[in-house]
C-alpha positions as CSV (number, residue, x, y, z in Angstrom):
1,X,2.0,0.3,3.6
2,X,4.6,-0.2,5.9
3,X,5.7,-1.6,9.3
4,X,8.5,-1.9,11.4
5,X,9.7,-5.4,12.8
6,X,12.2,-4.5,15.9
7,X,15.7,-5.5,15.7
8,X,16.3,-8.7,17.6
9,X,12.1,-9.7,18.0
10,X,11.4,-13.1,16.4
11,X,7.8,-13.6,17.4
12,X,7.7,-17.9,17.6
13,X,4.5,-19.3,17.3
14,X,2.7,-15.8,16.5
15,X,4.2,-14.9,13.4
16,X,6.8,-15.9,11.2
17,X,10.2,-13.9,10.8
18,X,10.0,-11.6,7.6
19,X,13.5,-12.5,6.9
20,X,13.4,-16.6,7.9
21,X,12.0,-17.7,4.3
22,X,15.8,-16.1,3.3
23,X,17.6,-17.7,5.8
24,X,16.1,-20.7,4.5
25,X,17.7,-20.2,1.0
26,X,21.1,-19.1,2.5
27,X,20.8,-22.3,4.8
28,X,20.5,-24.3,1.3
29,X,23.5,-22.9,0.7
30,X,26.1,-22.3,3.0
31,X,26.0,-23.5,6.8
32,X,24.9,-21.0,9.2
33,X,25.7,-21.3,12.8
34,X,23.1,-20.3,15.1
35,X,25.1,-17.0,16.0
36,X,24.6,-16.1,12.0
37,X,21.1,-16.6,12.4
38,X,21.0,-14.6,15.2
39,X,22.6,-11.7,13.8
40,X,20.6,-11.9,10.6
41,X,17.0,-11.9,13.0
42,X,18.8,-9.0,14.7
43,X,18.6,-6.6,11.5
44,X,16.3,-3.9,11.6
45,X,13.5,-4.5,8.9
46,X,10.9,-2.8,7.8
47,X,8.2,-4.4,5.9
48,X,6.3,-2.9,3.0
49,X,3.4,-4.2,0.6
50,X,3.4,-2.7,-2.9
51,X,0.4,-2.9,-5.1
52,X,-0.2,-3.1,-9.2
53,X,3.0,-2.8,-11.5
54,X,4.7,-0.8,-8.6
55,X,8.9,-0.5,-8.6
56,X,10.4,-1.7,-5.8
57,X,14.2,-0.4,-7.0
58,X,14.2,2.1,-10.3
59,X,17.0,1.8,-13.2
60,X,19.2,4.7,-12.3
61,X,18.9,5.3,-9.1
62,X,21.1,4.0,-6.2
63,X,18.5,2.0,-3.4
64,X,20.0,2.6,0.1
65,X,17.7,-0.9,0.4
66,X,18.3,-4.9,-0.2
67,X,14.2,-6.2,-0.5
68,X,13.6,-9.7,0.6
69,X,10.3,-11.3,-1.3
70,X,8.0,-12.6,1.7
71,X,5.0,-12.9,-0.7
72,X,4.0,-12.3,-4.1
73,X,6.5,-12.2,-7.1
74,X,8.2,-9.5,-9.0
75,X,10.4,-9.3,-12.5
76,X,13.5,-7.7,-13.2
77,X,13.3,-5.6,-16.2
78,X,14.8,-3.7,-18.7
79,X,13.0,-0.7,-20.7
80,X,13.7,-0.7,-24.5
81,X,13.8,3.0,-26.5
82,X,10.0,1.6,-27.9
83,X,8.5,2.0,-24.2
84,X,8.9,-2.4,-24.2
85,X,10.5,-4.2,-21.3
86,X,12.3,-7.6,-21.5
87,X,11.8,-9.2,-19.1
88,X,15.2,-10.9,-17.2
89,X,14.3,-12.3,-14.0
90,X,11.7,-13.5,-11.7
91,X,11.8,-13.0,-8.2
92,X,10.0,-15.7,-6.3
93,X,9.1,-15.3,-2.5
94,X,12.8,-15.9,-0.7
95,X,14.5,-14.4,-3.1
96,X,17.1,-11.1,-2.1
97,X,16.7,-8.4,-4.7
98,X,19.1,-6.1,-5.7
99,X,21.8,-7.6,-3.4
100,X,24.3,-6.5,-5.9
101,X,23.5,-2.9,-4.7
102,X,25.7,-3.7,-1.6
103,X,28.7,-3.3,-4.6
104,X,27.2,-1.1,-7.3
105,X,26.5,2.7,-7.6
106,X,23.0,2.6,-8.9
107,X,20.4,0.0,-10.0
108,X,21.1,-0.5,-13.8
109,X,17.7,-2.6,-14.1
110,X,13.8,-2.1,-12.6
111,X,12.3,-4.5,-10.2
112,X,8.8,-4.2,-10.4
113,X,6.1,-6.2,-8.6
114,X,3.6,-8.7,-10.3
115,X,-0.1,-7.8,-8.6
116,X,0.8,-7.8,-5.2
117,X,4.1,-8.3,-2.9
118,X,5.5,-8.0,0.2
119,X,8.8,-7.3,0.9
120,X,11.3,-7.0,4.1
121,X,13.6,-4.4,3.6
122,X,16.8,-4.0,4.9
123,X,19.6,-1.5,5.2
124,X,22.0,-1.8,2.4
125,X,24.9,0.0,5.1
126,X,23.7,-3.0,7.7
127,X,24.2,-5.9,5.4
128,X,27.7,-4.8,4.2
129,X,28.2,-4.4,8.0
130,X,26.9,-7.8,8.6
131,X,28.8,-9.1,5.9
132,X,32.3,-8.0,7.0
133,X,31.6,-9.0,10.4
134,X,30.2,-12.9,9.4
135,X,32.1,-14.8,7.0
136,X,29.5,-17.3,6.2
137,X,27.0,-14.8,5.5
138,X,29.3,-12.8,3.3
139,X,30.1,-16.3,1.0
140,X,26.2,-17.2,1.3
141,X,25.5,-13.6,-0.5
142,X,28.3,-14.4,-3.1
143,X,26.9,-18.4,-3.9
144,X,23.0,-16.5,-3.8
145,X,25.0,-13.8,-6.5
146,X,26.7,-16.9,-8.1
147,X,23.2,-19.0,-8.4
148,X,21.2,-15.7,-9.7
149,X,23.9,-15.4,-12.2
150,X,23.5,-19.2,-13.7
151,X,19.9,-18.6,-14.2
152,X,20.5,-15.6,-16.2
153,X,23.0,-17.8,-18.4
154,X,20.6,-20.7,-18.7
155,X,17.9,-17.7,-19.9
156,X,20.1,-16.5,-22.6
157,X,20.4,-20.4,-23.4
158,X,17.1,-20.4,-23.5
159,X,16.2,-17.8,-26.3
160,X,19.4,-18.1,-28.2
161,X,19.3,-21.6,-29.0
162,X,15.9,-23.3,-28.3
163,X,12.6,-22.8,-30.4
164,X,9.5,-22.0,-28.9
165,X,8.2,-25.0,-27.5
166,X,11.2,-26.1,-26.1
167,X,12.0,-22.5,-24.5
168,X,7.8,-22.6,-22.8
169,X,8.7,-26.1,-21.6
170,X,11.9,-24.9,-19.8
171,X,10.4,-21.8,-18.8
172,X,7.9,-24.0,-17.1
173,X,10.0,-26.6,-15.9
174,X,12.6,-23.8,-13.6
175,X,9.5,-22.0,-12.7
176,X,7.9,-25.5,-10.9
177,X,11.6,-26.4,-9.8
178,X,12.1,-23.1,-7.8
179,X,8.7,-23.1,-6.1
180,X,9.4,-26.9,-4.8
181,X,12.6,-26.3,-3.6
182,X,11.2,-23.3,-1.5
183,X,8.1,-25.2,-0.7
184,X,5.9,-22.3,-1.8
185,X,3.5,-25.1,-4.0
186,X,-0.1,-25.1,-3.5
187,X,-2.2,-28.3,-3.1
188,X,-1.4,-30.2,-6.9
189,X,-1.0,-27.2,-9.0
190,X,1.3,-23.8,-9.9
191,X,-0.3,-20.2,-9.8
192,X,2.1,-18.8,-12.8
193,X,2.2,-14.9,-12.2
194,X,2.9,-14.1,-15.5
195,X,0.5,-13.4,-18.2
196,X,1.1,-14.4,-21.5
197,X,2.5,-11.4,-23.1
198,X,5.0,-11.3,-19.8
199,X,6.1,-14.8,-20.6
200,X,6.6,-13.7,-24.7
201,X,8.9,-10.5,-22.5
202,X,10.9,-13.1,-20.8
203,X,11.6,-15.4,-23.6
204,X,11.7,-13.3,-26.6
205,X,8.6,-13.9,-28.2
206,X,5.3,-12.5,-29.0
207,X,2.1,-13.4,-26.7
208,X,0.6,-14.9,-29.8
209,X,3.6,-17.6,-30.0
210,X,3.2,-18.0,-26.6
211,X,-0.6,-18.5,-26.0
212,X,-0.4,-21.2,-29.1
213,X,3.0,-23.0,-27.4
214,X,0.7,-23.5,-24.2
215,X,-2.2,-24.7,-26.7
216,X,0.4,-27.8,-28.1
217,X,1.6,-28.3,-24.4
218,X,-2.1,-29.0,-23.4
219,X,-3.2,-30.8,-26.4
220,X,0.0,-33.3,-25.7
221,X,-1.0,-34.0,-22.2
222,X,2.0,-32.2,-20.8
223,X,0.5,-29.6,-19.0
224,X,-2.8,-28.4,-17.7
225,X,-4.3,-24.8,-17.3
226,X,-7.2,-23.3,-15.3
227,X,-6.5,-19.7,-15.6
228,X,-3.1,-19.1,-14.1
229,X,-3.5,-22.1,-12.4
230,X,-1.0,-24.9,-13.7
231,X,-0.4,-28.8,-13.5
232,X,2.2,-31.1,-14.9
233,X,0.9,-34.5,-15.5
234,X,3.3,-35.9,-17.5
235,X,6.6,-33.9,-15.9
236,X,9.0,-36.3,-17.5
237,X,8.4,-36.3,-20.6
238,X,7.7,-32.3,-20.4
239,X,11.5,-32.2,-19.0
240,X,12.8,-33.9,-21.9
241,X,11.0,-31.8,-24.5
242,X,12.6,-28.4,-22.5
243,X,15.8,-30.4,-22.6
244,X,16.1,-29.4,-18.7
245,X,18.5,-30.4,-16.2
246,X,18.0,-28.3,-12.7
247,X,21.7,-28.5,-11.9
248,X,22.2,-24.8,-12.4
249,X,19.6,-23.8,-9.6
250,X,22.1,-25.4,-7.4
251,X,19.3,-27.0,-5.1
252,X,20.0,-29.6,-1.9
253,X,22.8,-29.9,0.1
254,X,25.1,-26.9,0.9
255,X,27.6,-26.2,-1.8
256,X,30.6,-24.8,0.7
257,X,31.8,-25.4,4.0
258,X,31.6,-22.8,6.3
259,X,34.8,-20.7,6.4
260,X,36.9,-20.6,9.5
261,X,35.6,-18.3,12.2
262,X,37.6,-16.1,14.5
């Protein structure tokens, strides 16, 4: 399903911007001027909802779209020659996906949704365009490149050199971090869009090990489960079992000045 949002509408106090919870993030980032705001709220968009384990951008084929997660989540993934995906991203609502198709020929990885999502798409010719004509907004889509690129490090870190506890704990840990810093959080718990065999995908190991990881979590206090539905009661102390510093999400104050404008 699709509809179109007309360039240069933003609707106050009827409905909110598909594009603002982005501008958020890039705000997190770099400083925006009111004039970059403007022109980003000026893009043409067209929003779409996908449904089930729908791809939004297909390995091998170049998307003449950037998506930008208003609701719902999505993974990146990778297809193995046994018909089995690993799993190497999640895309939480405020997130850009595939803004490296602004450089690249073709997608070299899926993005498929989790359940449902919405997503604002954009024209990948009209955010080049915007980025050549808006330095901030061309060095907020690098640091948002540069930020996506530490989580994928810390991932590796995670199945290379931690065992399975520690690497559910962490998992767990950047999951909560990311929803509080986009204030997505609801009431005193998580909903974790993943099922179990999904979280084995994204941290290299089977759903068995996983389920029984979340079983010694929840018998140690550390976290609490009602279906997908999480809590951390004792956060610390589940930090320092993941071994988990959030300094590689790069959250809080902007990490660059704003370049010189013309």
């Amino acid at each position: 399903m699709n509809r179109i949002v007309p360039p240069g509408i933003l609707r106050r106090h009827i409905i909110r911007h598909p594009l603002a919870l982005w501008i958020s993030r890039l705000d997190a980032h770099v400083v925006l001027d009111a004039a970059d705001r403007s022109s980003i709220l000026k893009l043409p968009v067209s929003v779409r909802t996908y449904d089930g384990s729908s791809d939004i951008f297909s390995q091998g084929v170049r998307p003449e779209m950037v998506a930008f997660l208003t609701r719902g989540y999505t993974v990146g993934q990778l297809m193995g020659d046994d018909g089995k995906g690993q799993i190497l991203s999640l895309g939480i609502p405020g997130d850009a996906l595939g803004l490296e198709h602004l450089y690249l020929r073709e997608a070299d990885y899926d993005t498929r949704v989790l359940g449902t999502a919405e997503v604002a798409l954009v024209s990948r010719r009209d955010l080049a365009d915007l980025a050549s004509q808006r330095p901030a907004i061309a060095q907020a889509f690098a640091v948002s490149q540069a930020i996506d690129a530490a989580i994928t490090r810390e991932w590796l870190r995670n199945v290379g050199s931690r065992d399975g506890l520690r690497r559910i704990a962490h998992f767990l840990c950047e999951f909560a971090c990311r929803i509080d810093a986009r204030g997505l959080k609801t009431d005193d718990c998580y909903e974790l869009p993943l099922s179990q065999q999904q979280i084995g995908r994204a941290t290299g190991m089977t759903a068995v090990h996983v389920n029984r990881m979340l079983k010694t979590l929840h018998t140690a206090g550390l976290i609490e489960r009602s279906w997908r539905n999480v809590r951390f009661p004792r956060w610390d102390r589940l930090r320092e079992i993941a071994g988990f510093s959030d300094a590689y999400l790069h959250a809080g104050a902007p990490l660059a000045e704003a370049p010189a404008r013309a």
